[in-house]
C-alpha positions in Angstrom: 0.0 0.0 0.0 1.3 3.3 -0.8 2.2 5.7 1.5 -0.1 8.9 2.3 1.3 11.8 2.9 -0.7 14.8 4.9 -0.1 18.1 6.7 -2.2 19.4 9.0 -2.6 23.3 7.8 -5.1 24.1 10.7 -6.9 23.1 13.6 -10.4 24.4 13.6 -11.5 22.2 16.6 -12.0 18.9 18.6 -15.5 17.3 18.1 -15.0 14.7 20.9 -12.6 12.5 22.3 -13.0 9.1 23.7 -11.2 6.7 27.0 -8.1 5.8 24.7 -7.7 9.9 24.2 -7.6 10.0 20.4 -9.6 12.7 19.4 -12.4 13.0 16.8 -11.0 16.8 15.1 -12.2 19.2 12.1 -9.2 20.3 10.3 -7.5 21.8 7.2 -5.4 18.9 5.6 -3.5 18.7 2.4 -3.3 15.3 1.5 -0.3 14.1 -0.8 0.2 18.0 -1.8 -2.6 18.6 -3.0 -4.8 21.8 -2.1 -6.5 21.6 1.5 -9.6 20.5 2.5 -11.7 20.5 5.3 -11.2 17.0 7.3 -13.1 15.0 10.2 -11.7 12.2 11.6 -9.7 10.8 14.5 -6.6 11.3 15.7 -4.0 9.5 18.2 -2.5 12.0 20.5 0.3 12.1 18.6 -1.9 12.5 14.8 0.5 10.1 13.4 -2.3 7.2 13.3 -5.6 8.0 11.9 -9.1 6.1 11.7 -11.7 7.0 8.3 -13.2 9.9 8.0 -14.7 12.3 5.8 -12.7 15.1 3.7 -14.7 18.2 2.0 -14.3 20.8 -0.3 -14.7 24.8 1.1 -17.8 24.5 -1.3 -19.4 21.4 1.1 -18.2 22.7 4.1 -20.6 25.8 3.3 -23.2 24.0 2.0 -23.0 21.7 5.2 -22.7 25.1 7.5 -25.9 26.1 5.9 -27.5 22.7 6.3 -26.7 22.8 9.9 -27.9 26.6 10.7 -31.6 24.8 9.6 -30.7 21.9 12.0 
């Protein structure tokens, strides 16, 4: 498997964190140089192990920030 490569351009926030304390975060990523996007996922303490997540565009993200204001 090939090796991914990421940097972690912002922190916007920790959504939760659970007993093992890897952390469940929203942040800017560029993934295998590429232009950033908007990330959630988890984290080890250390962010160099990761579970799935979810990675948007700035487009989503606003669509999802206007999907959530009707929440």
């Amino acid at each position: 498997m090939a090796e991914i490569k990421y940097e972690i351009i912002e922190t916007i926030g920790v959504l939760s964190e659970n007993n093992k304390g890897w952390s469940k975060e929203l942040n800017l990523i560029s993934w295998n140089d590429r232009e950033a996007k908007y990330d959630i996922r988890e984290w080890s303490p250390d962010h160099d192990k990761m579970g799935k997540g979810v990675t948007i565009s700035k487009e989503e993200m606003e669509k999802l920030k206007e999907l959530l204001k009707g929440f």
